[in-house]
ROFIZA-929009 format. One record per residue (C-alpha): chain; x, y, z; residue number from 1. Coordinates in steps of 0.05 Angstrom, whole numbers, plus 32768, in hexadecimal, padded with zeros to 4 digits. Example, Ala and Ser with C-alpha at 12.3 -4.5 7.8 and 13.67 -1.06 7.14 Angstrom:
<recs>
(A; (80F6; 7FA6; 809C); 1)
(A; (8111; 7FEB; 808F); 2)
</recs>
This chain:
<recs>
(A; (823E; 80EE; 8095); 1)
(A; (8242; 8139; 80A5); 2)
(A; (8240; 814A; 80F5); 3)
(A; (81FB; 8178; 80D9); 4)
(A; (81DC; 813D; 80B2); 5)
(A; (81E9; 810E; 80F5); 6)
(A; (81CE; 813D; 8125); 7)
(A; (8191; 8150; 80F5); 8)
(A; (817E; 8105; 80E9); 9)
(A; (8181; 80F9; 813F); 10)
(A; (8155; 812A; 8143); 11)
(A; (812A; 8115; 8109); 12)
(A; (8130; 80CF; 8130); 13)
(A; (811B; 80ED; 8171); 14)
(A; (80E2; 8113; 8150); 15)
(A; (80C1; 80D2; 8131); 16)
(A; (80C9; 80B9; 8173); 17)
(A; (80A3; 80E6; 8190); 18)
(A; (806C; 80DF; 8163); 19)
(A; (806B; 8092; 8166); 20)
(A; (805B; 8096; 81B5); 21)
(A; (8024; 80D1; 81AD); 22)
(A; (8003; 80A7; 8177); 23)
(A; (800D; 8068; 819C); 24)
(A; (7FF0; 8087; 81D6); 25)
(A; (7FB9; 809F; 81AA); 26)
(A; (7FA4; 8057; 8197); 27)
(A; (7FA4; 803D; 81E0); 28)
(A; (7F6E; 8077; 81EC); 29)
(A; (7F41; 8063; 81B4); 30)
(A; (7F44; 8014; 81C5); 31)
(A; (7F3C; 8025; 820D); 32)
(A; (7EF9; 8058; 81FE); 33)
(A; (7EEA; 8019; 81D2); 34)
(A; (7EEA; 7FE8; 8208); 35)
(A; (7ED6; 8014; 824E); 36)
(A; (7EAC; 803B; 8225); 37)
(A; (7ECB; 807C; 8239); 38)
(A; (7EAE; 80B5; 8217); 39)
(A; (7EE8; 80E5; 8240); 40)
(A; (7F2B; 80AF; 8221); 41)
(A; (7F03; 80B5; 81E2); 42)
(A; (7F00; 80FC; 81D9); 43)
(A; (7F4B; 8101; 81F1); 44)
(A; (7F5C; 80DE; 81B2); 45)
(A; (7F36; 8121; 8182); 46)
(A; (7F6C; 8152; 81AB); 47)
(A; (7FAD; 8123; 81A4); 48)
(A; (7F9E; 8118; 814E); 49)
(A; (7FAB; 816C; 814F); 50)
(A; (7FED; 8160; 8174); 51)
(A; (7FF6; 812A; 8142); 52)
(A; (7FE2; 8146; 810B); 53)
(A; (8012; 817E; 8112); 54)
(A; (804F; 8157; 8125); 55)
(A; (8048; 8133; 80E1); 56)
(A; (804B; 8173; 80C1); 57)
(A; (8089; 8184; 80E8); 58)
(A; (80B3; 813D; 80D6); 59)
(A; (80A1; 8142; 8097); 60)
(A; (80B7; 818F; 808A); 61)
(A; (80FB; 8176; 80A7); 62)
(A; (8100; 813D; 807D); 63)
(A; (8102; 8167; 803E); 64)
(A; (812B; 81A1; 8060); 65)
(A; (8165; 8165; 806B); 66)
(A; (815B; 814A; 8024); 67)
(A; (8169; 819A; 800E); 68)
(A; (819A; 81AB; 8039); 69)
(A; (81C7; 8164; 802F); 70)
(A; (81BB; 813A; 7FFF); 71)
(A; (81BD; 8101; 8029); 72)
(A; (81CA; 80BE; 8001); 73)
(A; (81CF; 8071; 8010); 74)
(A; (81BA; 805D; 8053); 75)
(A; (81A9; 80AE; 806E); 76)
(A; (8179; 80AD; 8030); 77)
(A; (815D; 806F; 803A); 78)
(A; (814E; 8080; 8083); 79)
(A; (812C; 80C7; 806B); 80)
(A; (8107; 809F; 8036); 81)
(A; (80E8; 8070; 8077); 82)
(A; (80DD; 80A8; 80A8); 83)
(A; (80B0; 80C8; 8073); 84)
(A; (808A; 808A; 806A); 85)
(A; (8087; 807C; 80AA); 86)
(A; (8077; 80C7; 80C2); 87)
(A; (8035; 80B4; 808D); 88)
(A; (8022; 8072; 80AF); 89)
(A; (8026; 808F; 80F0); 90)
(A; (7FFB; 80C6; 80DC); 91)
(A; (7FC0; 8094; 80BE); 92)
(A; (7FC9; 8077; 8106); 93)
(A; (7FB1; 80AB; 8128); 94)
(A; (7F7C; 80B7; 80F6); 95)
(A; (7F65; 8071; 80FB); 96)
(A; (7F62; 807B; 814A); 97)
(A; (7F37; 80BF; 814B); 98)
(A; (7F06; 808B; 811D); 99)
(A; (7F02; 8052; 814D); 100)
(A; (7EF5; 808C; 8189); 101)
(A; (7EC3; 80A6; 815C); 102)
(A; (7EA2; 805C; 8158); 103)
(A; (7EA8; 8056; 81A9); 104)
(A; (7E83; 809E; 81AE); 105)
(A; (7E48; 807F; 8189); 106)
(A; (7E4D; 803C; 81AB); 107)
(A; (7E53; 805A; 81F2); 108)
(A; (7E12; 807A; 81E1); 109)
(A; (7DDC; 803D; 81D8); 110)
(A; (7DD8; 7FFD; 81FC); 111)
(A; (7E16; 7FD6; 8202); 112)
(A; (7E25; 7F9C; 81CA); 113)
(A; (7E40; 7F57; 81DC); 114)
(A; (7E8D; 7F63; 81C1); 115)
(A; (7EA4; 7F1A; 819A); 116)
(A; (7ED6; 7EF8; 81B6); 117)
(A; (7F1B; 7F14; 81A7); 118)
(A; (7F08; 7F59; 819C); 119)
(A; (7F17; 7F6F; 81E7); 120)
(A; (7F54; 7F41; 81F1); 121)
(A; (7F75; 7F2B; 81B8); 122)
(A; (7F73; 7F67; 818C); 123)
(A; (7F85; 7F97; 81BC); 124)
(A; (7FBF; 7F78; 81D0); 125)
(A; (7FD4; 7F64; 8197); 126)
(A; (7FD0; 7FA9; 8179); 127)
(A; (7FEE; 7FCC; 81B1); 128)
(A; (8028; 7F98; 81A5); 129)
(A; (802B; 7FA8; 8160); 130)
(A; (8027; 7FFD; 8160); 131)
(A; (8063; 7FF5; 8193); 132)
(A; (8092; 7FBE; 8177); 133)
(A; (8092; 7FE1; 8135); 134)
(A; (80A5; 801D; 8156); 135)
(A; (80DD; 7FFD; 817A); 136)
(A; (80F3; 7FD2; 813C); 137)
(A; (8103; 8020; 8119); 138)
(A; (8122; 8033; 814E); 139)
(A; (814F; 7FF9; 8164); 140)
(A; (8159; 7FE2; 8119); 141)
(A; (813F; 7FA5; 812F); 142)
(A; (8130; 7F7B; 80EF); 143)
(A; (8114; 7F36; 8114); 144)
(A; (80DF; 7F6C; 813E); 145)
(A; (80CB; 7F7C; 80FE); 146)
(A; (80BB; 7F47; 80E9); 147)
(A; (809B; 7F28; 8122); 148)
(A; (806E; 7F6C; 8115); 149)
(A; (805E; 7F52; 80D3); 150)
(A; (804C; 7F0C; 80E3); 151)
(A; (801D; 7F27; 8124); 152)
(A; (7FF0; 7F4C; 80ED); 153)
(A; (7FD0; 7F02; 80DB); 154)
(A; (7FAD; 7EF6; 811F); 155)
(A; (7F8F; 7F3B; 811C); 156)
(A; (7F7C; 7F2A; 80DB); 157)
(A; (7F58; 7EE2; 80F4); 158)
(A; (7F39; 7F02; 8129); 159)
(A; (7F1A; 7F3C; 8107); 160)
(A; (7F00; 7F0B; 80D1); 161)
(A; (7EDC; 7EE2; 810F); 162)
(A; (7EC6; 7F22; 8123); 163)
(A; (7EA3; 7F31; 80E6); 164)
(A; (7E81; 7EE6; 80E7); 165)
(A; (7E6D; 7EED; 8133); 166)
(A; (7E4E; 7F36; 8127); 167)
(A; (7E2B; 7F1C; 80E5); 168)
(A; (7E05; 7EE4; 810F); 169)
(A; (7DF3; 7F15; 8142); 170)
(A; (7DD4; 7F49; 811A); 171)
(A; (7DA5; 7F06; 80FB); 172)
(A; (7D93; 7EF5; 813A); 173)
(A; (7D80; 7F3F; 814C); 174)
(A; (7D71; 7F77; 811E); 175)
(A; (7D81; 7FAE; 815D); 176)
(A; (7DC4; 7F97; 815D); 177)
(A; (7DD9; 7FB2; 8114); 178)
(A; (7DEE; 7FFA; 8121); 179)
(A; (7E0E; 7FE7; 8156); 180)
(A; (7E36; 7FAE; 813C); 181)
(A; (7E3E; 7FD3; 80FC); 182)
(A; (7E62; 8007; 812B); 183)
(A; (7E88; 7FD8; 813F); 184)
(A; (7EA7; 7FAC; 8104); 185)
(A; (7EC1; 7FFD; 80F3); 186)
(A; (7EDD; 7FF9; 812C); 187)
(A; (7EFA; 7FBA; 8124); 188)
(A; (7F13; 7FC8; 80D4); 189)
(A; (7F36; 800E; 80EE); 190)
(A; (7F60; 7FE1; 8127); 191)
(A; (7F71; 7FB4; 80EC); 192)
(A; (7F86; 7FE7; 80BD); 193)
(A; (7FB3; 8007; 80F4); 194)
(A; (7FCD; 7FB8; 8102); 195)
(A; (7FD8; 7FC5; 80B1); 196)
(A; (8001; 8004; 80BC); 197)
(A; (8034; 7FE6; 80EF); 198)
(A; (8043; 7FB0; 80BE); 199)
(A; (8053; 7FED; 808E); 200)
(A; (8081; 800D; 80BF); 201)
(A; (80A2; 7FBF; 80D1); 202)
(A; (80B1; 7FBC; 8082); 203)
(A; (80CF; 7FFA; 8080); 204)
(A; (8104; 7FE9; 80BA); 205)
(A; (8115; 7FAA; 8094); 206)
(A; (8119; 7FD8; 8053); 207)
(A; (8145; 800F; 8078); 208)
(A; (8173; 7FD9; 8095); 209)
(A; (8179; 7FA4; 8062); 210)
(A; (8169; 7FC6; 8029); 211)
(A; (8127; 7F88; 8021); 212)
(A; (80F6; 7F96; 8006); 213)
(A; (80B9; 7F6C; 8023); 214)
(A; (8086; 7F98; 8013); 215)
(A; (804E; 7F64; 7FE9); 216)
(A; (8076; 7F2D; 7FF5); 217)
(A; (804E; 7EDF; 8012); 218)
(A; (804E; 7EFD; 8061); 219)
(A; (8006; 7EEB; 8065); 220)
(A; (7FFB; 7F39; 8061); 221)
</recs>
């Protein structure tokens, strides 16, 4: 490896870094506005998906500049191939947070609804736990984080299918409740599909380190 290449892939790595922590951040916000119903957190989260947004564009223009400028093959590739995907998935992250703020907005605005058990503990967590392991698993190389990553996306997936059993008996039992739990099961499927997003970036270490493919493999995903 050229002295350029190294020094243009540390910085690449720092970059993603970077981007990782405003977009984990980001998510924090939205659960928060979620839970405290916080218009102020929730509104925070519109301002950071610019800054996101354009720090995306960034990585990615000096993904392709390294490709150009060279050639990188075997393991350097592999690593520019997973920064790019990655770079993506963090991207849809933030996206998927400026939705659940949106969600809180409308929420924070009508009478509060009785959350379902799990939604204020157990998903939180465990998505907070998730967003930041898989960050650490790219960084580190750590292959057995990234897994654990993967195998955490099956209890949000149990609780957000109680979720959608608990809110379906309360909007039978009162008709007032529908908009509001209808807000929330978004809500609920947008946390889900970022829990779905971490798993991406958790395959991809396990790809960029050990060449595995476990993308669509029995995980339970």
């Amino acid at each position: 490896m050229s002295n350029h290449l190294q020094r243009d892939l540390l910085s690449l790595k720092k970059q993603i870094l970077q981007l990782g922590n405003m977009v984990e951040i980001s998510i924090n916000k939205a659960i928060a506005s979620l839970i405290e119903r916080d218009q102020m957190l929730a509104e925070e989260v519109f301002v950071d998906e610019i800054k996101i947004d354009d720090k995306e564009v960034f990585i990615e223009n000096e993904c392709l500049k390294i490709l150009a400028l060279h050639q990188p093959v075997a393991v350097d590739l592999r690593f520019l191939v997973v920064v790019l995907k990655v770079n993506n998935d963090l991207e849809r992250m933030g996206d998927f947070a400026v939705n659940v703020a949106k969600r809180s907005i409308e929420l924070e605005k009508q009478d509060p609804i009785p959350y379902p058990k799990g939604f204020t503990t157990i998903i939180p967590s465990t998505i907070r736990t998730m967003v930041h392991n898989s960050l650490t698993a790219l960084v580190e190389m750590d292959v057995e984080m990234a897994r654990e990553v993967i195998n955490m996306d099956n209890l949000v997936d149990d609780v957000n299918r109680q979720m959608y059993v608990e809110l379906q008996a309360l909007m039978e039992q009162d008709s007032s409740m529908v908009e509001r739990a209808v807000a929330l099961l978004s809500c609920s499927r947008y946390l889900e599909r970022i829990a779905d997003l971490t798993t991406n970036i958790a395959e991809e270490v396990i790809f960029m380190v050990n060449g595995e493919v476990v993308r669509h493999q029995s995980t339970g995903l």
